[in-house]
DSSP file (Angstrom, degrees, kcal/mol; ACC not computed):
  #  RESIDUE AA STRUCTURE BP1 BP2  ACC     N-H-->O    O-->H-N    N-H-->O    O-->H-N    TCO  KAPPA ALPHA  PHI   PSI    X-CA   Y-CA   Z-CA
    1    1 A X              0   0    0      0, 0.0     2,-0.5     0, 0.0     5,-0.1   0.000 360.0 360.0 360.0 126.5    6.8    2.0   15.6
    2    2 A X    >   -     0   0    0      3,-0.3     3,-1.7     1,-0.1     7,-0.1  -0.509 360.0-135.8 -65.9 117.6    9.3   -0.3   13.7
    3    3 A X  T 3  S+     0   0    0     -2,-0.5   124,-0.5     1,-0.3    -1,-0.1   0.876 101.1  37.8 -60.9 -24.0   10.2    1.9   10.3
    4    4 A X  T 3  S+     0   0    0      1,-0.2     2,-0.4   122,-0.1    -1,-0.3   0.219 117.0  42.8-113.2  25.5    9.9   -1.1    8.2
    5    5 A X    <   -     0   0    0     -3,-1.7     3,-0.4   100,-0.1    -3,-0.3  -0.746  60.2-164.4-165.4 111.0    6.9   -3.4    9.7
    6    6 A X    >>  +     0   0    0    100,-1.9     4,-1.7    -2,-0.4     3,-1.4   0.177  61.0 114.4 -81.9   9.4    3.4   -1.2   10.8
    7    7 A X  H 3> S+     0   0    0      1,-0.3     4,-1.6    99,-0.2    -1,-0.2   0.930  78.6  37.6 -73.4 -33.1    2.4   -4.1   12.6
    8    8 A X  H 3> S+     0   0    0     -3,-0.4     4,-1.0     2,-0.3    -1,-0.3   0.489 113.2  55.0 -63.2  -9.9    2.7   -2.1   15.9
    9    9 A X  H <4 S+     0   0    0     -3,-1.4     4,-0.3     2,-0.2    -1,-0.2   0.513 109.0  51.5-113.4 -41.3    1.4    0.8   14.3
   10   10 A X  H  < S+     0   0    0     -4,-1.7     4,-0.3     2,-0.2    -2,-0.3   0.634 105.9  57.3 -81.6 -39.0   -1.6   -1.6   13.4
   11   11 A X  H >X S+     0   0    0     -4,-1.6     3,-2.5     2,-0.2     4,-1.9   0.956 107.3  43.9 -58.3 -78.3   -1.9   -2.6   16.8
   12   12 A X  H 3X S+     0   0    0     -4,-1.0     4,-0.9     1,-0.3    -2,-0.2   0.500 105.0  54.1 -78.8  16.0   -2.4    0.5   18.1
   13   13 A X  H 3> S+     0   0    0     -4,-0.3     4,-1.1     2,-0.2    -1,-0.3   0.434 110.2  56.7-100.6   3.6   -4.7    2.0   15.9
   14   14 A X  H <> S+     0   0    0     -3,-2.5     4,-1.3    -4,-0.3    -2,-0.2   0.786 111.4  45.7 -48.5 -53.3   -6.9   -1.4   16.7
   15   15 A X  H  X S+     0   0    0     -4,-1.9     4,-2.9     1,-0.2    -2,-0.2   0.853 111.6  47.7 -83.0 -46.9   -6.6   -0.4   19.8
   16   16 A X  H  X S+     0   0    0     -4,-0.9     4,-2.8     1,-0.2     5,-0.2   0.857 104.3  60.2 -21.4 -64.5   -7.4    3.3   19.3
   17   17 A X  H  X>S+     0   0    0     -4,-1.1     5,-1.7     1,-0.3     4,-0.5   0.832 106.9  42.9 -69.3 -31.5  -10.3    2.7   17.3
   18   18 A X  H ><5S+     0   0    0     -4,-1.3     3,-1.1     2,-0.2    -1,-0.3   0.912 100.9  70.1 -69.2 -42.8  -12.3    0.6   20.1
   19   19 A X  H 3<5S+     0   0    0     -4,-2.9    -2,-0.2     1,-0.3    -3,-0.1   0.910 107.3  43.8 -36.5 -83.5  -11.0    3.4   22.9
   20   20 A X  H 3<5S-     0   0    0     -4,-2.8    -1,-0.3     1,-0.2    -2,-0.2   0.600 119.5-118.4 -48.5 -16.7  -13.7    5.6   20.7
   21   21 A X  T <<5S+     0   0    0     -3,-1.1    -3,-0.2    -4,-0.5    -1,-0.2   0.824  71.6 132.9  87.0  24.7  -16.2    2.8   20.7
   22   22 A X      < -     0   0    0     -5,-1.7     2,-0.4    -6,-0.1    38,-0.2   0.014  46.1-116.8 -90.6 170.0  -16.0    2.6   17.1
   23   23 A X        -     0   0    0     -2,-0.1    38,-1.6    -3,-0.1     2,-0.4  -0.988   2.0-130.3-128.6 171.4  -15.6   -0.5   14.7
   24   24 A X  E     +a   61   0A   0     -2,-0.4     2,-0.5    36,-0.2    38,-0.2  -0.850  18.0 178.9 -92.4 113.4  -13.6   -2.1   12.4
   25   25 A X  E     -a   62   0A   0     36,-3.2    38,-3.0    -2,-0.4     2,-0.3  -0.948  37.5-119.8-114.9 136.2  -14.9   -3.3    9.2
   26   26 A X  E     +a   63   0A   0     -2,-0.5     2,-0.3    36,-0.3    38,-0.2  -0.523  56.9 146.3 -61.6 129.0  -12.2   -4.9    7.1
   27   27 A X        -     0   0    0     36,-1.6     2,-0.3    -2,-0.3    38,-0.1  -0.902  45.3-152.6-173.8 156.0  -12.2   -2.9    4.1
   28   28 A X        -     0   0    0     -2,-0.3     2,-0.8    36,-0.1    -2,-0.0  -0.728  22.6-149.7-158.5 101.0   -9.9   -1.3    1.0
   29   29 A X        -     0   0    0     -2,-0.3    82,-0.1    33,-0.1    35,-0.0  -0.716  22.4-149.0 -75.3 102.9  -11.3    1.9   -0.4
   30   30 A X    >   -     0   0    0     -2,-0.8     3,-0.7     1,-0.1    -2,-0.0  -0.161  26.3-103.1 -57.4 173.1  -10.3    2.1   -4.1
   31   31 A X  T 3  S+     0   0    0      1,-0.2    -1,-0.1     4,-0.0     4,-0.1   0.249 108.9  76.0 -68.7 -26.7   -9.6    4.8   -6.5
   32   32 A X  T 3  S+     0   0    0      2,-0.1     2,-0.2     0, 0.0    -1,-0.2   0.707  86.7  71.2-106.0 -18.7  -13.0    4.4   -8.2
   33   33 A X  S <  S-     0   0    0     -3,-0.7    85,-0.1     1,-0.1    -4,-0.0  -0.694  99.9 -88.7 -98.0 167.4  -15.2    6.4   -5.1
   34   34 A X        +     0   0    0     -2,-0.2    85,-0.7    83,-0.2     2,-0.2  -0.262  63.1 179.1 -58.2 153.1  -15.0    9.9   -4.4
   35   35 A X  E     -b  119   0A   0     83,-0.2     2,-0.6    -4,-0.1    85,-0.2  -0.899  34.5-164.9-164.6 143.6  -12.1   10.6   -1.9
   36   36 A X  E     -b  120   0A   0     83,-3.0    85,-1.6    -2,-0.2     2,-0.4  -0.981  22.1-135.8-133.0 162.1  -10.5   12.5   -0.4
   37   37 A X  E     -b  121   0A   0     -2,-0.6     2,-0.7    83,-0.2    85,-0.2  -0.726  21.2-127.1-116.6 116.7   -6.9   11.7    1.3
   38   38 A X        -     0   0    0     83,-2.8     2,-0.7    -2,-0.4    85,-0.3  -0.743  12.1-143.4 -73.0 113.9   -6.1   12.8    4.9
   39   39 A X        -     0   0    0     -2,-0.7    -1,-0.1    83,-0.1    83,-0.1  -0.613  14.4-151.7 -79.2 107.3   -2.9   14.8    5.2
   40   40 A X        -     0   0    0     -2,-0.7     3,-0.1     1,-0.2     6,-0.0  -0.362  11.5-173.2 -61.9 162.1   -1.3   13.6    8.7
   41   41 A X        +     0   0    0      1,-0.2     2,-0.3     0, 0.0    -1,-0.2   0.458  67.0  38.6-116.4 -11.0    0.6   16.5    9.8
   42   42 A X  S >  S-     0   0    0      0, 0.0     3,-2.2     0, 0.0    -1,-0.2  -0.777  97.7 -97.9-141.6 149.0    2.3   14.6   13.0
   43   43 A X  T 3  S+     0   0    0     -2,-0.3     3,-0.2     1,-0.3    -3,-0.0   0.746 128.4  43.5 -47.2 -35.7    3.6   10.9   13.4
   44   44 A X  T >>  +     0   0    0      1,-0.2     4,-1.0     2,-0.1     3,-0.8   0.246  69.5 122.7-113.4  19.3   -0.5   10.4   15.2
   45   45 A X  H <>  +     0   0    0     -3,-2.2     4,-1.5     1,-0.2    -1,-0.2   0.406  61.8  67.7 -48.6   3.8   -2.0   12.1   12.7
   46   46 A X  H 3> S+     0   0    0     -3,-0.2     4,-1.4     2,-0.2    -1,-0.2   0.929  96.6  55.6-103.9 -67.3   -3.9    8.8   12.3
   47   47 A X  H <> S+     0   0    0     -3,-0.8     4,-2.2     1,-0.2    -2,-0.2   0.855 105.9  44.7 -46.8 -27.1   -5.5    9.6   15.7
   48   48 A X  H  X S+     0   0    0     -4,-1.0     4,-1.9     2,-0.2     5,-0.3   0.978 113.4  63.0 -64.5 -51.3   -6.9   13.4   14.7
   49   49 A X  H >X S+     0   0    0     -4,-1.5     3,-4.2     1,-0.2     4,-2.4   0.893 110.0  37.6 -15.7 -92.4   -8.0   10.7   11.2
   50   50 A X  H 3< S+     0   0    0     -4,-1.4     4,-0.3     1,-0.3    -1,-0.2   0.731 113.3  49.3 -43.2 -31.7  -10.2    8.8   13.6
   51   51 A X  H 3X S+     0   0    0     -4,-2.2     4,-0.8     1,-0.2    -1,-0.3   0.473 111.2  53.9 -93.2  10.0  -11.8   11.4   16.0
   52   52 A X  H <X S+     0   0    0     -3,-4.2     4,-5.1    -4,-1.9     5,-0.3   0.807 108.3  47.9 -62.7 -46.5  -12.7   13.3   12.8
   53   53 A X  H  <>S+     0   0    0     -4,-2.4     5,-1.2    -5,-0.3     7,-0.3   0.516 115.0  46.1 -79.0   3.0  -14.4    9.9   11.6
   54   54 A X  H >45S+     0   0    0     -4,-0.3     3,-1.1     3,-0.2    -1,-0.2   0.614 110.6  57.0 -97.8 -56.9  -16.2    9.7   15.4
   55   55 A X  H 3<5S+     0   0    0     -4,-0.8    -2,-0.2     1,-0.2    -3,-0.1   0.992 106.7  50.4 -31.9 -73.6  -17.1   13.5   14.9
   56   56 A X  T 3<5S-     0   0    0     -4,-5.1    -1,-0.2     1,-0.2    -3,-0.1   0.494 115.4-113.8 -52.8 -13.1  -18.8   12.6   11.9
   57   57 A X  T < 5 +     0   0    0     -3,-1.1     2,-0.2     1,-0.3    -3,-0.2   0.709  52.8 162.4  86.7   7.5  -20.6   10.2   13.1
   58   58 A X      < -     0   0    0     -5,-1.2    -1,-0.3    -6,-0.2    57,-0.1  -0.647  31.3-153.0 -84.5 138.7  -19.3    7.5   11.4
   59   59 A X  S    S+     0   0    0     -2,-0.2     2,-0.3    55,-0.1    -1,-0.1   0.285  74.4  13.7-105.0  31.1  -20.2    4.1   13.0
   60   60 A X        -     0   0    0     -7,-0.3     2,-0.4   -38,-0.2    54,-0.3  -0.948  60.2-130.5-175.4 169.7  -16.9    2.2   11.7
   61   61 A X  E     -a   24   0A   0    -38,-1.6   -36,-3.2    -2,-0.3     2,-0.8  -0.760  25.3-137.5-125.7 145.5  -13.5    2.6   10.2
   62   62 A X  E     -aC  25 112A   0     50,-2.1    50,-1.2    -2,-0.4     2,-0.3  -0.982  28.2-168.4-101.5 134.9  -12.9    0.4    7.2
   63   63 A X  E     +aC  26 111A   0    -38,-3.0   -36,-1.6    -2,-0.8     2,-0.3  -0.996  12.2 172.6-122.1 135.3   -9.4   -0.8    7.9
   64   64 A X        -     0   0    0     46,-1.8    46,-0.5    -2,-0.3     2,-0.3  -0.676   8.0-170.2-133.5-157.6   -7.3   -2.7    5.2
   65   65 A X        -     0   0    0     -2,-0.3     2,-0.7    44,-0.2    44,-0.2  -0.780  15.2-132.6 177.1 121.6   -3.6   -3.7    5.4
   66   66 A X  E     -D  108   0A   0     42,-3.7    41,-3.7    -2,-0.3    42,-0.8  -0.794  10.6-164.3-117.0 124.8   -1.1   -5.1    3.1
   67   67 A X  E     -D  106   0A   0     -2,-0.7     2,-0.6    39,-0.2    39,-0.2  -0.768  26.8-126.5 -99.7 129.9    1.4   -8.1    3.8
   68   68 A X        -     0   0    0     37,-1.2    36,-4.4    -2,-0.5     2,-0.3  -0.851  39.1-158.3-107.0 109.0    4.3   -8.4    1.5
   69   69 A X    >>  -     0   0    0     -2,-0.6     4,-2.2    34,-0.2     3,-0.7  -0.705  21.1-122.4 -91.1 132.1    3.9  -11.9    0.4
   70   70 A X  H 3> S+     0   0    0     -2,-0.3     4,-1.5     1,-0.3     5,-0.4   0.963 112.9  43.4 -29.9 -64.0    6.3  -14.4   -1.1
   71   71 A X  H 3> S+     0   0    0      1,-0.3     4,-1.2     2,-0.2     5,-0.3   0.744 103.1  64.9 -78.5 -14.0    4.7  -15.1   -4.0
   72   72 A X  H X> S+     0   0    0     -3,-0.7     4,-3.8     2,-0.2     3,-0.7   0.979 113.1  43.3 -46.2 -67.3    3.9  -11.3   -4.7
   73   73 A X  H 3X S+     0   0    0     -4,-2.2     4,-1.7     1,-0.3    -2,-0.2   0.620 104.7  53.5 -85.1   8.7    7.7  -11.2   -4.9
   74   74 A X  H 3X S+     0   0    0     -4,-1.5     4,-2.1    -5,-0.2    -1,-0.3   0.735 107.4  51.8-103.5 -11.6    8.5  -13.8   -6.6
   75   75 A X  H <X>S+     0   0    0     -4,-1.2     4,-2.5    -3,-0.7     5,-0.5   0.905 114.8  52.1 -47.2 -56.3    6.0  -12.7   -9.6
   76   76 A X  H >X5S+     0   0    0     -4,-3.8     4,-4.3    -5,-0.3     3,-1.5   0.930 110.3  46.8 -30.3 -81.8    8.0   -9.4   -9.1
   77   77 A X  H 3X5S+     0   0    0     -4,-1.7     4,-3.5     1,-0.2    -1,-0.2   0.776 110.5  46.1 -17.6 -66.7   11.0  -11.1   -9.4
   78   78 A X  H 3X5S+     0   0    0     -4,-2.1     4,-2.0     1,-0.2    -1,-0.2   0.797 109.5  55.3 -65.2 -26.8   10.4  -13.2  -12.4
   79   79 A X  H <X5S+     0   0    0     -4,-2.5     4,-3.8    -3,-1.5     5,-0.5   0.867 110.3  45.7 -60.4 -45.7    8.9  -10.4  -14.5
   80   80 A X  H  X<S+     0   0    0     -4,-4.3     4,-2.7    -5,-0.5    -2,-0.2   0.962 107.9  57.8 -60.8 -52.4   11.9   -8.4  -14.0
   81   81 A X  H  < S+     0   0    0     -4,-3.5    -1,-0.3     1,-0.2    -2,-0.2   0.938 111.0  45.1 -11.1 -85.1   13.7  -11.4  -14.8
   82   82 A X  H >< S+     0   0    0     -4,-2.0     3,-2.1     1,-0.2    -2,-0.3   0.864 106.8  49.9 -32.4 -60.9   11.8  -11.4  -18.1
   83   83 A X  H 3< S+     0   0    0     -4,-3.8    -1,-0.2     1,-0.3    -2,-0.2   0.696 116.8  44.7 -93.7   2.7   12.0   -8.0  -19.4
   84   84 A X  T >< S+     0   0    0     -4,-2.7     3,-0.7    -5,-0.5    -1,-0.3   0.150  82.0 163.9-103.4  30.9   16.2   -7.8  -18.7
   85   85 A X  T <   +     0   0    0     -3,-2.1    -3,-0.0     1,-0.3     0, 0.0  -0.602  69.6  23.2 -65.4 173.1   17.3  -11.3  -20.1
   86   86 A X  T 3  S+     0   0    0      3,-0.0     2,-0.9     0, 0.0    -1,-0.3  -0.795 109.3  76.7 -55.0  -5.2   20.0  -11.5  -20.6
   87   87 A X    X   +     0   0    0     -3,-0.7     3,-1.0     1,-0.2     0, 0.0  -0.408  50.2 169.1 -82.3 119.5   21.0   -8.9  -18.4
   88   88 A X  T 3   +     0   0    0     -2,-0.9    -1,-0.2     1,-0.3    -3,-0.1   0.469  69.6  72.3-106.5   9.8   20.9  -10.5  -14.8
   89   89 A X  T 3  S+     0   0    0     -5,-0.1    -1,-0.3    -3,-0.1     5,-0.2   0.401  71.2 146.3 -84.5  -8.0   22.4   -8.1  -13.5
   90   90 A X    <>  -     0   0    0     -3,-1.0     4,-2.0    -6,-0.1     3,-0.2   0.142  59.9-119.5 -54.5 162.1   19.7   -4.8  -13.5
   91   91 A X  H  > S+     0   0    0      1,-0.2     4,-2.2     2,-0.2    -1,-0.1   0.833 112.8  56.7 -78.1 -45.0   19.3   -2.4  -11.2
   92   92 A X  H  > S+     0   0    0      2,-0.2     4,-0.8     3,-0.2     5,-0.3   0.844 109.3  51.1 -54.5 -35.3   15.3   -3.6  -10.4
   93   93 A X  H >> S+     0   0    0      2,-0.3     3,-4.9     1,-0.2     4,-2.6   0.992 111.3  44.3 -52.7 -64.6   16.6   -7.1   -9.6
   94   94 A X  H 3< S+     0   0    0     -4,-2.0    -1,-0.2     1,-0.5    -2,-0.2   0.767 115.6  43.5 -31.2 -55.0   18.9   -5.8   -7.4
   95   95 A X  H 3< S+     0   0    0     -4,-2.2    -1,-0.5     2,-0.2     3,-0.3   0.483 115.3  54.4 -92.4   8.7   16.5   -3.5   -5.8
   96   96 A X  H X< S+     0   0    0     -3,-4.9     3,-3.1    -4,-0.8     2,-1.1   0.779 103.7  53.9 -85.0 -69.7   13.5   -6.7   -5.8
   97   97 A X  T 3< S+     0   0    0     -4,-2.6    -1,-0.2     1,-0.3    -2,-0.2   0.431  97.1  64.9 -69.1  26.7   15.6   -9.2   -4.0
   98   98 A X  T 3  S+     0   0    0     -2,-1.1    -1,-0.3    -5,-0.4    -2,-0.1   0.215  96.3  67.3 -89.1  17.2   16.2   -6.5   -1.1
   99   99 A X  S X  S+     0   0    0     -3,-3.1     3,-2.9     1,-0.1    -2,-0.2   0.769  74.9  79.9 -84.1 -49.7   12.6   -7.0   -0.7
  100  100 A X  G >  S+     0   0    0     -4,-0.4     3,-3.4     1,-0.3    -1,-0.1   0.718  80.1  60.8 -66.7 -28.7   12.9  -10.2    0.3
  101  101 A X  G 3  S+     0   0    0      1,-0.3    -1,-0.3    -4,-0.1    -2,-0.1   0.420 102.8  65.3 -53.9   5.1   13.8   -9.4    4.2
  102  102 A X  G X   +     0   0    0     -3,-2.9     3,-1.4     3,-0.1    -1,-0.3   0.294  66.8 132.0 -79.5 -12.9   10.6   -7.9    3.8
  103  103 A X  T <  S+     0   0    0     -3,-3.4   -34,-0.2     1,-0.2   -36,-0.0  -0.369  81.0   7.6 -59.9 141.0    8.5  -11.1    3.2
  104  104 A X  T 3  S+     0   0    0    -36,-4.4     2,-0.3     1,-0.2    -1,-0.2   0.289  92.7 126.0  34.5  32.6    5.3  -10.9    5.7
  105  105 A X    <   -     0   0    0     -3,-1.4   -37,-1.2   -37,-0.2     2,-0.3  -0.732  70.0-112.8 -55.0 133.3    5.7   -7.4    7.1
  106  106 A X  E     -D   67   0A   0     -2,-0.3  -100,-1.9   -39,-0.2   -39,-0.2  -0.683  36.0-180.0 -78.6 131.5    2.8   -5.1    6.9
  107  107 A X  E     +     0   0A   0    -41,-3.7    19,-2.1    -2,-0.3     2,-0.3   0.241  65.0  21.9-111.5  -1.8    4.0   -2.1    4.2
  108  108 A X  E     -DE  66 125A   0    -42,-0.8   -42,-3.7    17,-0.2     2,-0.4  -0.873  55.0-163.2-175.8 148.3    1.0   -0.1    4.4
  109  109 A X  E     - E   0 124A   0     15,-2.3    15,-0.9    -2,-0.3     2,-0.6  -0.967  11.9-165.0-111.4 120.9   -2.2    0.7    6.3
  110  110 A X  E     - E   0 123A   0    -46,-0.5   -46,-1.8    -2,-0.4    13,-0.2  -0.920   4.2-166.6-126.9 137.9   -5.6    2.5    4.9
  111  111 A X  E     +CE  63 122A   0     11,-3.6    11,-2.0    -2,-0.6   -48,-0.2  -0.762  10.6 176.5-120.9  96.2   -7.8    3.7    6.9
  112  112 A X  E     +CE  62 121A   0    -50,-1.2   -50,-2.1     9,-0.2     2,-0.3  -0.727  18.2 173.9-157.0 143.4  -11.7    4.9    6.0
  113  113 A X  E     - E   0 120A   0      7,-2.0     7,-3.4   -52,-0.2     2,-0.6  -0.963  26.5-131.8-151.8 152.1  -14.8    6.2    6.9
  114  114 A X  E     + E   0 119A   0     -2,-0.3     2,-0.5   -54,-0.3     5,-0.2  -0.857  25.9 166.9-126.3  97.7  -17.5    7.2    4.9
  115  115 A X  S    S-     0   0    0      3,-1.0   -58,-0.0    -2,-0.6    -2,-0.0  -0.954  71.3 -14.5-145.3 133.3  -19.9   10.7    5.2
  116  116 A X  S    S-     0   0    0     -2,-0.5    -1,-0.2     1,-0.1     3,-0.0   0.914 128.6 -44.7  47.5  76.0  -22.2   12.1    2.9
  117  117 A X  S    S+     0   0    0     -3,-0.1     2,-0.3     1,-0.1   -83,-0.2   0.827 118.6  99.8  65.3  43.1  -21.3   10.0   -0.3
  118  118 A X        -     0   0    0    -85,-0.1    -3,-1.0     2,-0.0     2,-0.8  -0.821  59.9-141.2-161.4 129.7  -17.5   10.5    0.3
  119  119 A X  E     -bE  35 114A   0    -85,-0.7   -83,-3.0    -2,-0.3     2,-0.4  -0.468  10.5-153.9-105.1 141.5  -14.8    8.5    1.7
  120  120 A X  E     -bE  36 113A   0     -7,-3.4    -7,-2.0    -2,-0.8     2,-0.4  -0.833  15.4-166.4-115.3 152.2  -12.1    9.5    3.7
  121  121 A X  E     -bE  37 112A   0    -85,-1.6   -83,-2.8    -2,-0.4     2,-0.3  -0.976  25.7-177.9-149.1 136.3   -8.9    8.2    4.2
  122  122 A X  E     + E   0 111A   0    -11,-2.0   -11,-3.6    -2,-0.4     2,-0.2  -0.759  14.2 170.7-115.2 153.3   -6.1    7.9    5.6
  123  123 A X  E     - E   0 110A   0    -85,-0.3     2,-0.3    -2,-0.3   -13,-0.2  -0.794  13.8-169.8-177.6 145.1   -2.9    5.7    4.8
  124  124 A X  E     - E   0 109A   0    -15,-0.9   -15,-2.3    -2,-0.2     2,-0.3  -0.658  18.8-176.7-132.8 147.7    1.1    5.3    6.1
  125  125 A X  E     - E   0 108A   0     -2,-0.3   -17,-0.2   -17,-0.2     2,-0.1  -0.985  25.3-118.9-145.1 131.3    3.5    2.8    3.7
  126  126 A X     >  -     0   0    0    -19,-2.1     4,-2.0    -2,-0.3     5,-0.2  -0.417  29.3 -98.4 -84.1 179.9    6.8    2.2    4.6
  127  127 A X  H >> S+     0   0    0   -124,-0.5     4,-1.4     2,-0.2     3,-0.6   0.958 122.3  49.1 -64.8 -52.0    9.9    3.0    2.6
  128  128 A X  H >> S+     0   0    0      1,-0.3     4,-1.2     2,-0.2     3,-0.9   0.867 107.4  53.3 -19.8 -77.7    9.9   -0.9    1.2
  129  129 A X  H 3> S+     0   0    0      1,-0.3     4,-2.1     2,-0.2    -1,-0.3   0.662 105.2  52.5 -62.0 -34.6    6.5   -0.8    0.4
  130  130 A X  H <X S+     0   0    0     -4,-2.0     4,-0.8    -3,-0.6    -1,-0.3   0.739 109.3  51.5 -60.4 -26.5    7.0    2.3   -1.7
  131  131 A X  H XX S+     0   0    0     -4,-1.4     4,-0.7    -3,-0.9     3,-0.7   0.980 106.9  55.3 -64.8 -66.6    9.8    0.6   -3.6
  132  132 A X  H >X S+     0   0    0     -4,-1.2     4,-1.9     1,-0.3     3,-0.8   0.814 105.9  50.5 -46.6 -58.1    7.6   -2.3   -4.3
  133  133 A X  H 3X S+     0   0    0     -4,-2.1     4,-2.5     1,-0.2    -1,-0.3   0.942 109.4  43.5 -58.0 -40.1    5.0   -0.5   -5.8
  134  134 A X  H << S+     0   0    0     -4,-0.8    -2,-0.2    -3,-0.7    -1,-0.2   0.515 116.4  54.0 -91.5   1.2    7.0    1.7   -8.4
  135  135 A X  H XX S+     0   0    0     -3,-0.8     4,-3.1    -4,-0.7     3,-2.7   0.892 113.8  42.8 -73.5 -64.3    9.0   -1.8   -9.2
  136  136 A X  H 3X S+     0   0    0     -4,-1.9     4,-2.1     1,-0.4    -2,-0.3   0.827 115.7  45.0 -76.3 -67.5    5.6   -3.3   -9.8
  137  137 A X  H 3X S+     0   0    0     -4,-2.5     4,-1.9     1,-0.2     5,-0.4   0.733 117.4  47.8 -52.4 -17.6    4.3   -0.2  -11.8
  138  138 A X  H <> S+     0   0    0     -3,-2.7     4,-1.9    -5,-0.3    -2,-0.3   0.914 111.2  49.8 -81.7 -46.0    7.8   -0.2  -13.9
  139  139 A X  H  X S+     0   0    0     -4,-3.1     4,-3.2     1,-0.2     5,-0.2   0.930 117.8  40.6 -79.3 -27.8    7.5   -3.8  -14.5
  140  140 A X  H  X S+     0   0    0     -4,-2.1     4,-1.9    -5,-0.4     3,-0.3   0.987 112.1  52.9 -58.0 -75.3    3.8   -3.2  -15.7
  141  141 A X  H  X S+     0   0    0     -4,-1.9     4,-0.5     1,-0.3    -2,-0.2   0.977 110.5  48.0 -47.5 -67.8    4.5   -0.2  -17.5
  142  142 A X  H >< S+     0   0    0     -4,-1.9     3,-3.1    -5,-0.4    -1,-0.3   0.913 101.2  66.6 -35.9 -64.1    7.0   -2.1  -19.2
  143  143 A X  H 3< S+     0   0    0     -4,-3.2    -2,-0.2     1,-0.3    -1,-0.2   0.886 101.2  58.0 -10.9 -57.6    4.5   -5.2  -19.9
  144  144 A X  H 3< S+     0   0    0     -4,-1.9     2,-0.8    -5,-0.2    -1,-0.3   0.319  80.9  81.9 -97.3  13.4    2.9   -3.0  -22.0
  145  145 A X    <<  -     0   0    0     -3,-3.1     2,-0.6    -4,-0.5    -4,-0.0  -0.895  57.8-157.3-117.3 149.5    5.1   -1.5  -24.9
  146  146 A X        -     0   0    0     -2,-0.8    -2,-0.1     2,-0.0    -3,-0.0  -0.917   9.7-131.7-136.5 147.1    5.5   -3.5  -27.7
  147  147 A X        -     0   0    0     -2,-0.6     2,-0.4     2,-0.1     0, 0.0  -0.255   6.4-157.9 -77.6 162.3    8.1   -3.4  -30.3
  148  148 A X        +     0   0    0      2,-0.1    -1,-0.0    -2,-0.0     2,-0.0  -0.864  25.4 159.7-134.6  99.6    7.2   -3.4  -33.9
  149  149 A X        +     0   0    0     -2,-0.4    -2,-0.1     2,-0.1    -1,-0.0  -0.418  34.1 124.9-102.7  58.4   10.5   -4.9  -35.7
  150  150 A X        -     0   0    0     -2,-0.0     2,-0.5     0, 0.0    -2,-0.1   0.044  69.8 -96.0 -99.3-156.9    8.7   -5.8  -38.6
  151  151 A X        -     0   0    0     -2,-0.0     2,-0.5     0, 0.0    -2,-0.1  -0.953  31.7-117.6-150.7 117.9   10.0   -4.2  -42.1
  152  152 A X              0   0    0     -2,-0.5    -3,-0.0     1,-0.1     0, 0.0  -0.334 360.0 360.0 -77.4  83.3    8.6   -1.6  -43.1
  153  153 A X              0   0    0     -2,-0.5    -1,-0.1     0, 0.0     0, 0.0   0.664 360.0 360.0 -87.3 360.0    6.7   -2.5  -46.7
């Protein structure tokens, strides 16, 4: 498995999941159902994942995937832009445009299957992809305070 690109990683859990006679339904379990989050203990902890979710009876894997897009990162980019004029120098730029040898790598994998009103899941991110998020939650978080210079009357 390439440390920065899952696409091989992605491959073989494709590959996996049909060995078990399973399917794939294309899929992204949010935040908003019950879950509960597999803790791999091993590099194939994603295989124990699935033959729990074969155990179980489940008669598919929800599988999702995320591709680190251009235009994801030039949104990044531009925000960041935004909340340091003038300084074009910040430490978030810096760390966005090393993103960009990342454009259209897969940075993360979920994996999911669903018994008795509760989904379970598994999911691997690369180091990149971890970056990318906590830019994208700073540059949010940021979005959202607003200054009050007004004078006080």
């Amino acid at each position: 498995m390439q440390a920065d690109n899952l696409i091989t990683l992605k491959d073989d859990m494709i590959a996996f999941i049909a060995g078990h006679g399973m399917r794939r339904l294309p899929g992204y379990v949010t935040d908003e159902v019950p879950t509960v989050v597999f803790e791999e203990e091993n590099t194939d902890g994603w295989k124990d994942f699935v033959e729990h979710a074969k155990a179980a009876g489940a008669p598919f894997v929800t599988m999702s995937e995320v591709i680190l897009e251009k235009a994801d990162l030039a949104v990044l980019l531009e925000q960041i832009r935004d909340q340091n004029f003038p300084d074009d120098q910040a430490a978030e730029l810096e760390d966005a445009e090393y993103l960009v040898r990342h454009v259209g790598k897969i940075g993360y994998l979920q994996l999911g299957f669903a018994h008795q009103g509760v989904m379970f899941i598994f999911e691997t991110a690369t180091e990149w992809y971890d970056q990318f998020q906590d830019l994208m939650e700073t540059v949010t978080d940021l979005g959202g305070i607003v200054v009050d210079d007004r004078e006080d009357d």
